[in-house]
GUMARGU-957831 format. One record per residue (C-alpha): residue number from 0; residue in one letter; chain; y, z, x. Coordinates in steps of 0.05 Angstrom, whole numbers, plus 5000, padded with zeros to 4 digits. Last residue first. Example, Ala and Ser with C-alpha at 12.3 -4.5 7.8 and 13.67 -1.06 7.14 Angstrom:
% residues 2
REC;nudo;vovo;bavo;c2;c3;c1
REC;1;S;A;4979;5143;5273
REC;0;A;A;4910;5156;5246
This chain:
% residues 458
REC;nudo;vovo;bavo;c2;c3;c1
REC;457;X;A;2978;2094;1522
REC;456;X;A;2917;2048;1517
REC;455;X;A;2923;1985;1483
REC;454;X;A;2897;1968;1417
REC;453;X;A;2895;1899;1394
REC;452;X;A;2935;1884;1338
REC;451;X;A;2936;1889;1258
REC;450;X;A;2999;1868;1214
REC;449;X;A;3007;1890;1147
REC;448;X;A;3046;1872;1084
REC;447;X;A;3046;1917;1019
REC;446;X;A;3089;1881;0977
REC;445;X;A;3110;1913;0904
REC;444;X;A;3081;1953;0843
REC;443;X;A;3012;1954;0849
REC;442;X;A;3009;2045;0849
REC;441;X;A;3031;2041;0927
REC;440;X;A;3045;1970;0949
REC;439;X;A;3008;1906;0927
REC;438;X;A;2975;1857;0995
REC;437;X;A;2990;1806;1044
REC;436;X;A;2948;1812;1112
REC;435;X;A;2962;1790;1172
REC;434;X;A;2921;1779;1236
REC;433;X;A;2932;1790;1307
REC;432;X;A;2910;1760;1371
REC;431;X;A;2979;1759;1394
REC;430;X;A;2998;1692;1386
REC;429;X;A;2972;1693;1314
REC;428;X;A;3022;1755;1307
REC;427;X;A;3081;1718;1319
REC;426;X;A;3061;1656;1280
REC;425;X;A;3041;1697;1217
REC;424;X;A;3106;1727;1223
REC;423;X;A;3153;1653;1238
REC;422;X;A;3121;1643;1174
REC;421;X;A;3135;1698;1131
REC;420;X;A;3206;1693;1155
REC;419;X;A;3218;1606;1144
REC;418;X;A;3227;1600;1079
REC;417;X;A;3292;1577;1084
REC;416;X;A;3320;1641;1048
REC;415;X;A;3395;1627;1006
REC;414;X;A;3372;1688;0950
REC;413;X;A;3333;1686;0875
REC;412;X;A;3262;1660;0875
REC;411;X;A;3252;1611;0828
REC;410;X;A;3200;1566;0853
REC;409;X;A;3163;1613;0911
REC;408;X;A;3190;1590;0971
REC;407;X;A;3154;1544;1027
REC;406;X;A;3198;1519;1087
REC;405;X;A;3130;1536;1131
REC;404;X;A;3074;1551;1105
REC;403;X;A;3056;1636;1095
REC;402;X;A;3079;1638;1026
REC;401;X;A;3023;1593;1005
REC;400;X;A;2969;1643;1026
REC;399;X;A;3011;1695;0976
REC;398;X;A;3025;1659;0924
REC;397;X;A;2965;1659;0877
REC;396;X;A;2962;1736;0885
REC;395;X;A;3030;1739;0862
REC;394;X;A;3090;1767;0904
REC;393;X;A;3119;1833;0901
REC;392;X;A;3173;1846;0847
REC;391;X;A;3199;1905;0891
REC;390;X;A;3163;1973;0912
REC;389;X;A;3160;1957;0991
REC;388;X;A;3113;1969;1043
REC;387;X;A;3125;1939;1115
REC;386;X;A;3060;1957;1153
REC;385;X;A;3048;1956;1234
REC;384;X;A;2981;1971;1257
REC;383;X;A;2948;1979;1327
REC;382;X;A;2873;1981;1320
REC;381;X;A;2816;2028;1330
REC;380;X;A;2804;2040;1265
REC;379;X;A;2873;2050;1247
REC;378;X;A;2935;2067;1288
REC;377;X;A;2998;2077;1266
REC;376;X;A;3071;2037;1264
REC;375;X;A;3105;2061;1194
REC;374;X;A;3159;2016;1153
REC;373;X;A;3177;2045;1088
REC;372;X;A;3227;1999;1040
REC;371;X;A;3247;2032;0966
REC;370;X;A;3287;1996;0910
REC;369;X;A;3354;2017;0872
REC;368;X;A;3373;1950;0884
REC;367;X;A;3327;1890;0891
REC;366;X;A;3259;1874;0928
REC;365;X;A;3272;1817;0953
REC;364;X;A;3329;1818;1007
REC;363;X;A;3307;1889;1040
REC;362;X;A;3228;1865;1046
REC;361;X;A;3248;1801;1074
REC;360;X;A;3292;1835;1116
REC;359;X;A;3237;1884;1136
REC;358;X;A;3180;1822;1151
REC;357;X;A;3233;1787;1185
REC;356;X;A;3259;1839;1238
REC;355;X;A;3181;1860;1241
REC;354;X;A;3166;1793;1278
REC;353;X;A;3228;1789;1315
REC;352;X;A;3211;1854;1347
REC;351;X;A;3144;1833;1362
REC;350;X;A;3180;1772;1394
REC;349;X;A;3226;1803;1433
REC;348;X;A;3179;1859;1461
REC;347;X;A;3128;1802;1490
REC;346;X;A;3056;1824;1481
REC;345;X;A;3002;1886;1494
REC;344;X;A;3002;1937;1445
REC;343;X;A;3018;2007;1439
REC;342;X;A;3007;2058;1386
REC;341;X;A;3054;2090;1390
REC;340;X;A;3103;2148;1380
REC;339;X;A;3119;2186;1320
REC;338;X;A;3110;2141;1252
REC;337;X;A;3146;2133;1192
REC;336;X;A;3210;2085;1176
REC;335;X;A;3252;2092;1127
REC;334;X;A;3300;2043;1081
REC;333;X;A;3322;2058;1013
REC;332;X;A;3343;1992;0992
REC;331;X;A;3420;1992;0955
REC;330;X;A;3450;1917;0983
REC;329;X;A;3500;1950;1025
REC;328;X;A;3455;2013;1042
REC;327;X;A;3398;1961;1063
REC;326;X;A;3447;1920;1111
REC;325;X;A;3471;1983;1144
REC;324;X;A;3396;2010;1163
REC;323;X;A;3375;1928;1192
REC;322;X;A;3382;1953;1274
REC;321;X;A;3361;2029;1250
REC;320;X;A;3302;2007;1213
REC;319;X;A;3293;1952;1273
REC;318;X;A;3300;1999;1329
REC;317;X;A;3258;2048;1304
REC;316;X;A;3203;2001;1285
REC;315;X;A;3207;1977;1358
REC;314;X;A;3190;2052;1382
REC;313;X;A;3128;2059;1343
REC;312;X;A;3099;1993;1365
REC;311;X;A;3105;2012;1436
REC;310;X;A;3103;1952;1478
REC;309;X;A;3058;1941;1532
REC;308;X;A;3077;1880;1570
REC;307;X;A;3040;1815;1572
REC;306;X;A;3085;1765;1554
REC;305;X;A;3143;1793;1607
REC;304;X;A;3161;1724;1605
REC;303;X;A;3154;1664;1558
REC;302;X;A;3094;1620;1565
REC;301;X;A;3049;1649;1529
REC;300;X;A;3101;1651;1465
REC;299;X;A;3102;1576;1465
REC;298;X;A;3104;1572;1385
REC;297;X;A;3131;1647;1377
REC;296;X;A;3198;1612;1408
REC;295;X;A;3196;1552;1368
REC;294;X;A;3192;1601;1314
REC;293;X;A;3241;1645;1328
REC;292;X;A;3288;1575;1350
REC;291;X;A;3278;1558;1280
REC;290;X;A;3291;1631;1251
REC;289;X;A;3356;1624;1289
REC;288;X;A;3374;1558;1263
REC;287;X;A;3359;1585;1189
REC;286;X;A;3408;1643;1197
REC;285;X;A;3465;1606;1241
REC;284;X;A;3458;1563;1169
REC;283;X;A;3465;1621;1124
REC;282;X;A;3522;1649;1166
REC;281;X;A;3554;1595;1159
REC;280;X;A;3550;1578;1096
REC;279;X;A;3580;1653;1079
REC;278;X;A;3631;1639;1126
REC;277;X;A;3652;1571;1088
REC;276;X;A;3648;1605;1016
REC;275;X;A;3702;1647;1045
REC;274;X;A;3741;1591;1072
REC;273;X;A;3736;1563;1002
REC;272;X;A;3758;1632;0969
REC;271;X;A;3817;1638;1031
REC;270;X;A;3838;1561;1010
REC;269;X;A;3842;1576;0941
REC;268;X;A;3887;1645;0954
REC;267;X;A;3937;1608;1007
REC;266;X;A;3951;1545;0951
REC;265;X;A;3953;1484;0993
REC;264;X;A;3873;1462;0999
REC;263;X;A;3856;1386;1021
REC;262;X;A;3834;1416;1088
REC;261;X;A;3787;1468;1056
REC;260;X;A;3747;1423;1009
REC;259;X;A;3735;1376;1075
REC;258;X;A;3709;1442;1107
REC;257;X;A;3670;1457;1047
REC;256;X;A;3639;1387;1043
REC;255;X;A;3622;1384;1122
REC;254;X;A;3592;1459;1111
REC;253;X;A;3556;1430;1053
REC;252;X;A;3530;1373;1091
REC;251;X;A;3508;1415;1138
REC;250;X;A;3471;1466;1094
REC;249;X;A;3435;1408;1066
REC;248;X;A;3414;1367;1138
REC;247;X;A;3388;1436;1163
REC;246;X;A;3327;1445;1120
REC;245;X;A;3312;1362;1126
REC;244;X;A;3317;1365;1203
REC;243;X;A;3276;1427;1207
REC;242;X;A;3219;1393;1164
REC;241;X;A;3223;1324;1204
REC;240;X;A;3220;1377;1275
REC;239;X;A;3161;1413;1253
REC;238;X;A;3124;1351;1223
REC;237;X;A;3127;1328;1293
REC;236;X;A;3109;1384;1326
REC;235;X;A;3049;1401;1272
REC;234;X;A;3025;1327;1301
REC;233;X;A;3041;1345;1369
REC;232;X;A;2998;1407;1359
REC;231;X;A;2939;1372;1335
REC;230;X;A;2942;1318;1377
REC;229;X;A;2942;1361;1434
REC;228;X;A;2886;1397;1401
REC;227;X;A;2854;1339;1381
REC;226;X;A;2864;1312;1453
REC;225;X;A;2830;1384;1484
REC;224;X;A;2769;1377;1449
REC;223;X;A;2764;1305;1477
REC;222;X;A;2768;1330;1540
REC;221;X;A;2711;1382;1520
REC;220;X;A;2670;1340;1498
REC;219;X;A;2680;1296;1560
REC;218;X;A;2655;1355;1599
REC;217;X;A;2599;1381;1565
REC;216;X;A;2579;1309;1575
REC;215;X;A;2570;1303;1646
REC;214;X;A;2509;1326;1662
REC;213;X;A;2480;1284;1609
REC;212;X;A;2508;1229;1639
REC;211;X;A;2570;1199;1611
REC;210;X;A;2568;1126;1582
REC;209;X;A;2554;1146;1510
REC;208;X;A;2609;1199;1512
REC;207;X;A;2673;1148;1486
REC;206;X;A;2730;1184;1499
REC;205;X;A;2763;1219;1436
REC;204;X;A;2832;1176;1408
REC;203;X;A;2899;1210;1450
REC;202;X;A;2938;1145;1459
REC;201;X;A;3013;1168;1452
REC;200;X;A;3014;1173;1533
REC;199;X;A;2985;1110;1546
REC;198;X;A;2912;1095;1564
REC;197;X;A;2889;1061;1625
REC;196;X;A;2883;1120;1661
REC;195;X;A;2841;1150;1616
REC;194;X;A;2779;1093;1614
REC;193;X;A;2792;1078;1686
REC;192;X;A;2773;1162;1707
REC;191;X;A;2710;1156;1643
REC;190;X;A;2689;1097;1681
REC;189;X;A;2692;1122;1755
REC;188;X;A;2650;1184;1725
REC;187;X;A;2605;1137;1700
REC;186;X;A;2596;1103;1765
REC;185;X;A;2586;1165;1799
REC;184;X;A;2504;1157;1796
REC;183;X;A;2512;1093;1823
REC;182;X;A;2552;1111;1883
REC;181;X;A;2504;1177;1894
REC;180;X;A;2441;1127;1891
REC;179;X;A;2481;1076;1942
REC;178;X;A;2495;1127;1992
REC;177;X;A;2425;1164;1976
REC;176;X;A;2386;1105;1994
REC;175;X;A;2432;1085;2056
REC;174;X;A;2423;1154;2081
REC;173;X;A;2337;1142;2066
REC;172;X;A;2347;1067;2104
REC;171;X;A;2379;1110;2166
REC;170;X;A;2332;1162;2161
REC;169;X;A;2268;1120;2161
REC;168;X;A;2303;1085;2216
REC;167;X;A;2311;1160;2258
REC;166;X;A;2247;1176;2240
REC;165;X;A;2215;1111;2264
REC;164;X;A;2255;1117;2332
REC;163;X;A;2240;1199;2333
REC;162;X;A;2158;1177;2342
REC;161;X;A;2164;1116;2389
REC;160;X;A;2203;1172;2433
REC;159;X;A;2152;1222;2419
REC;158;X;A;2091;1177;2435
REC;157;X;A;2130;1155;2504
REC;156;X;A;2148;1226;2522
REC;155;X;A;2087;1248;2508
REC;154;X;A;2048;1199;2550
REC;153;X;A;2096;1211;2605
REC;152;X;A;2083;1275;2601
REC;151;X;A;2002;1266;2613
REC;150;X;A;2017;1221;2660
REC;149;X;A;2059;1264;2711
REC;148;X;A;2020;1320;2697
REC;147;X;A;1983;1334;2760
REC;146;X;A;1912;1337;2766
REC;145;X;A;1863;1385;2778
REC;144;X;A;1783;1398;2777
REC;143;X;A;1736;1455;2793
REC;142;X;A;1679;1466;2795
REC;141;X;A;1643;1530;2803
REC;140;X;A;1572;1546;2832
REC;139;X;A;1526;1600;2808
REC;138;X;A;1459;1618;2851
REC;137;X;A;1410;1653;2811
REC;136;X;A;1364;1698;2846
REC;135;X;A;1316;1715;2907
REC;134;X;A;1268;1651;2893
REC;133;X;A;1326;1606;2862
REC;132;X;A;1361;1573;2799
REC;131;X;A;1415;1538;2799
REC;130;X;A;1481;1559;2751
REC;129;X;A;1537;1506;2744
REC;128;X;A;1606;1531;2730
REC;127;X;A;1660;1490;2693
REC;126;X;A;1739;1497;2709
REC;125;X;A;1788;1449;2697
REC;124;X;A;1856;1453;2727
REC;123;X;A;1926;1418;2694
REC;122;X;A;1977;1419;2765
REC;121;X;A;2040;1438;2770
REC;120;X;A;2080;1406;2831
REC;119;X;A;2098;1434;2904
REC;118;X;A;2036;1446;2930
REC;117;X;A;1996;1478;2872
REC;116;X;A;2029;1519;2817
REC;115;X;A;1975;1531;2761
REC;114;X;A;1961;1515;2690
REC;113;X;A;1904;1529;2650
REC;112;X;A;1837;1497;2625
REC;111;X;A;1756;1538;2618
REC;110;X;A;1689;1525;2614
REC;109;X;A;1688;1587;2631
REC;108;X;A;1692;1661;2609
REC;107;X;A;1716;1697;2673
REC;106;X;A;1786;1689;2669
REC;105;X;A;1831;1678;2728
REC;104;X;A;1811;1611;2743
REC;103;X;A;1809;1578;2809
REC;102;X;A;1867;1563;2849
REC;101;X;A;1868;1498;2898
REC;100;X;A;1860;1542;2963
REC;99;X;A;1799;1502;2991
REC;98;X;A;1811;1426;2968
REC;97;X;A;1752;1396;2968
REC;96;X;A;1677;1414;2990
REC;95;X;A;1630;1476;2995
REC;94;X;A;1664;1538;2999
REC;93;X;A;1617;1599;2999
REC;92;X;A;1615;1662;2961
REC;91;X;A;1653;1693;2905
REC;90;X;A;1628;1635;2862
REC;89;X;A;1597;1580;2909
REC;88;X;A;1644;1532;2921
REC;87;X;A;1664;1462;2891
REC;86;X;A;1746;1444;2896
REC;85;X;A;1777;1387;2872
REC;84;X;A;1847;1352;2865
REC;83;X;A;1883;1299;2841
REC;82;X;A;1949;1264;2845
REC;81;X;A;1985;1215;2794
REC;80;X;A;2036;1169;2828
REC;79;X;A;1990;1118;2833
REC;78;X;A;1981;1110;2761
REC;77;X;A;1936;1155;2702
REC;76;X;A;1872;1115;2722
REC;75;X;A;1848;1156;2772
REC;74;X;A;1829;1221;2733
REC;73;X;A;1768;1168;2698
REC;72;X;A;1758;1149;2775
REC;71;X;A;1744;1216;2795
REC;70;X;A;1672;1242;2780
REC;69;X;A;1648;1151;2781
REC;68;X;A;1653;1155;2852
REC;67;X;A;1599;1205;2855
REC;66;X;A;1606;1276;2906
REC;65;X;A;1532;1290;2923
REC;64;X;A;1538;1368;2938
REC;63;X;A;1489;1409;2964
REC;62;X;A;1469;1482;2958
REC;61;X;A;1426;1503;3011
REC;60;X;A;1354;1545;2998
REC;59;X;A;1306;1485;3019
REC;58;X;A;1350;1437;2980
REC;57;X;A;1393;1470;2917
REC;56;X;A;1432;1417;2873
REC;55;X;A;1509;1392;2862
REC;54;X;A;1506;1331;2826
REC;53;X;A;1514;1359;2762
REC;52;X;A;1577;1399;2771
REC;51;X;A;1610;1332;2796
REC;50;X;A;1595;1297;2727
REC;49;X;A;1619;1360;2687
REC;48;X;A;1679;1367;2723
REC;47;X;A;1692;1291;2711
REC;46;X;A;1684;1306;2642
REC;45;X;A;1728;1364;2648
REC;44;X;A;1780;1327;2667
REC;43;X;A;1781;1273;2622
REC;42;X;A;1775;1318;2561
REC;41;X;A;1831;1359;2591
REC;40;X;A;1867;1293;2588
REC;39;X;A;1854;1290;2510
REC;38;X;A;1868;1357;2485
REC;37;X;A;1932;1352;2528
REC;36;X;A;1960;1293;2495
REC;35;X;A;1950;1329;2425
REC;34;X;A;1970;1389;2443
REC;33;X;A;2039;1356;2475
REC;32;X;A;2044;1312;2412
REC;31;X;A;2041;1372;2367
REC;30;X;A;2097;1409;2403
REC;29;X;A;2136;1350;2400
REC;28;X;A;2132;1337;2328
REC;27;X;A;2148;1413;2313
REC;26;X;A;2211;1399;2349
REC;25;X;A;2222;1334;2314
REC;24;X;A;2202;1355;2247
REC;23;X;A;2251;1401;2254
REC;22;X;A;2307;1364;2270
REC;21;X;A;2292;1311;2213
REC;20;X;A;2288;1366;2170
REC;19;X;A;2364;1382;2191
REC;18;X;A;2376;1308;2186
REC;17;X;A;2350;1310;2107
REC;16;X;A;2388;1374;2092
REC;15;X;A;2456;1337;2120
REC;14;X;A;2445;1272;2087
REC;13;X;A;2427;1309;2001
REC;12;X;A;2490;1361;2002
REC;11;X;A;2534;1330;2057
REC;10;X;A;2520;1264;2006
REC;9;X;A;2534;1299;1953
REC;8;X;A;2601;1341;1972
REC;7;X;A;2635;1268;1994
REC;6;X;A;2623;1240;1927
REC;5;X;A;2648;1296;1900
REC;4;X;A;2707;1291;1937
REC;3;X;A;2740;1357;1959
REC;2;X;A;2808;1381;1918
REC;1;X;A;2865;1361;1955
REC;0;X;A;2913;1422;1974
């Protein structure tokens, strides 16, 4: 599935808002232009109210009206398709002149303007009273005064139209705006994507943040991050793969000399002591290449499966004393291991048992005949622990953080090891969120060497 464009995401984000305004603006636009429009005709029409209501007058007790010209021609000049009306009359009384059933008003307060239905169209009605006075009492006339609203919506129409035209430019030079705005903004961006293509695959320098916006920066730091780490880990690749071809290139040559050795060999009892030499070569090297590929392994560990299981600590120390039990009574190592069940841990099995397979036949090779191994799985402080304790030579303090390289032994240390177990440990348990510490058994005589995990609940 493509991933949306930005770009794209932007301009919905600023164009769509803006047209939704636009809508708005339009409605309430409208609304305003019809109050406006009306405001003014009903201006019209009650001025020419007002002009008929003040030619109406009271002669010897009869109301009389002098209709002007001038009442009607202001209502006139809307077009010939505009019709008007008028009605004067005597309230609840007498009609005078005009248009007898145009409706009057249904409220009392006047001057007042409303709509009514009046053969066949609507019609805008103004109504103004006129009060004369006389002997037996006050005699109240009402005016009134209609049109239809052919002009009037016209006039709103044409005001609205002219109205949404300018909008609707303003809108089109505003989309333009944020089209060019959002394509200059993403220039960077557009930079930063030519700026890594170009590169080759062996070109991992940091990208050059001075161009990036702000915005934008987290996120070229954190490329760049990412290329020393690559960097990083092609770099401890590399060296990786020139150490392991150095390790294996001796044994190999001695195999190849040994083999040689053998061929030339006539006498039954020297060749069986040079095939013997052979084996043990052998099984050195199938040693070393399987504490490579345990390391390669612990290397990529998240990517192995069942890498989040929960492993019982308790139960792979079993496994291991009893896995490594005949190889400890051949070379004289007391070998136990302590613990009942747990603590667990999540991880890959394989590994955490590869991890204490090297940690207890370091622990049976070193410390000698005669000497004592314990391996216990417990939990302390709220963390899973496995220890390998031993009551060898143990290793100086000034030894111990160099130990943990790769290919490193201590100068004179007795044995065929590559150097690789304490390693391949620290490895293992770094994957896991672990850390090991190096440290002198019961009473300082020997290697105390523990690894501390996550808890996990049972």
């Amino acid at each position: 599935m493509t991933a949306p464009s930005l770009r794209g995401q932007l301009l919905r984000w600023l164009l769509v808002p803006l047209v939704v305004i636009w809508a708005v603006d339009a409605v309430r636009s409208w609304g305003a232009t019809e109050d406006a429009v009306d405001v003014a005709y009903d201006r019209s029409l009650y001025a020419s109210a007002l002009a008929i209501a003040e030619e109406v007058s009271l002669t010897g007790g009869e109301v009389q009206v002098d209709l002007p010209p001038v009442a009607l021609e202001v209502l006139e000049s809307g077009g010939a398709q505009e019709r008007v009306f008028y009605r004067v009359g005597i309230v609840e009384g007498q009609f005078l002149t005009g248009y007898d059933d145009l409706p009057g008003p249904k409220e009392r307060a006047l001057p007042a303007f409303y709509d009514a239905p009046y053969r066949g169209d609507v019609v805008r009605i103004a109504a103004v009273e006129r009060v004369l006075p006389a002997a037996d009492g006050p005699v109240r006339v009402l005016v009134l005064v209609a049109e239809t609203l052919l002009t009037r919506n016209a006039r709103v129409r044409d005001i609205l139209r002219d109205t949404v035209v300018s909008e609707v430019l303003l809108i089109i030079v505003a989309g333009a705006a944020v089209f060019f705005g959002v394509r200059r903004g993403l220039a960077p961006l557009a930079y930063l994507r030519r700026e890594i293509s170009a590169r080759s695959m062996r070109d991992l320098h940091p990208v050059d943040a001075g161009r990036a916006p702000v915005e934008v920066a987290p996120l070229v730091a954190a490329l760049n991050q990412l290329m020393e780490r690559v960097q990083s880990g092609i770099a401890a690749q590399r060296r990786f793969v020139a150490d392991a071809s150095h390790q294996l290139r001796t044994p190999l040559a001695v195999l190849r000399v040994q083999a040689d050795e053998a061929l030339r060999q006539h006498d039954e009892t020297a060749l069986r002591a040079v095939v013997a030499r052979l084996a043990d070569q052998t099984r050195t090297t199938s040693r070393l290449v399987a504490q490579l590929l345990a390391l390669a392994h612990a290397e990529r560990s998240a990517e192995l499966p069942g890498w989040n299981d929960r492993v019982d600590l308790a139960a792979v120390g079993r496994d291991v004393c009893s896995e490594l039990a005949p190889g400890a009574i051949a070379r004289g190592v007391d070998l136990g291991f302590e613990g009942d069940e747990g603590p667990f841990v999540r991880g890959a099995p394989g590994l955490l048992h590869e991890l204490l397979v090297n940690l207890v036949d370091n622990a049976v090779r070193y410390a000698g005949p005669q000497s004592r191994v314990t391996v216990s799985a417990r939990e302390t402080d709220g963390h899973a622990e496995l220890c390998v304790e031993d009551d060898g030579p143990g290793i100086a303090s000034g030894e111990r953080s160099r130990v943990l390289d790769r290919f490193y032994r201590i100068p004179g240390t007795p044995g065929e090891g590559s150097g690789l177990g304490l390693a391949i440990v620290a490895e293992i348990a770094r994957e896991h969120g672990g850390t090991l510490e190096l440290g002198e058994g019961a009473e300082g005589r020997g290697l105390q060497v523990r690894v501390r995990f996550a808890r996990t609940a049972a």
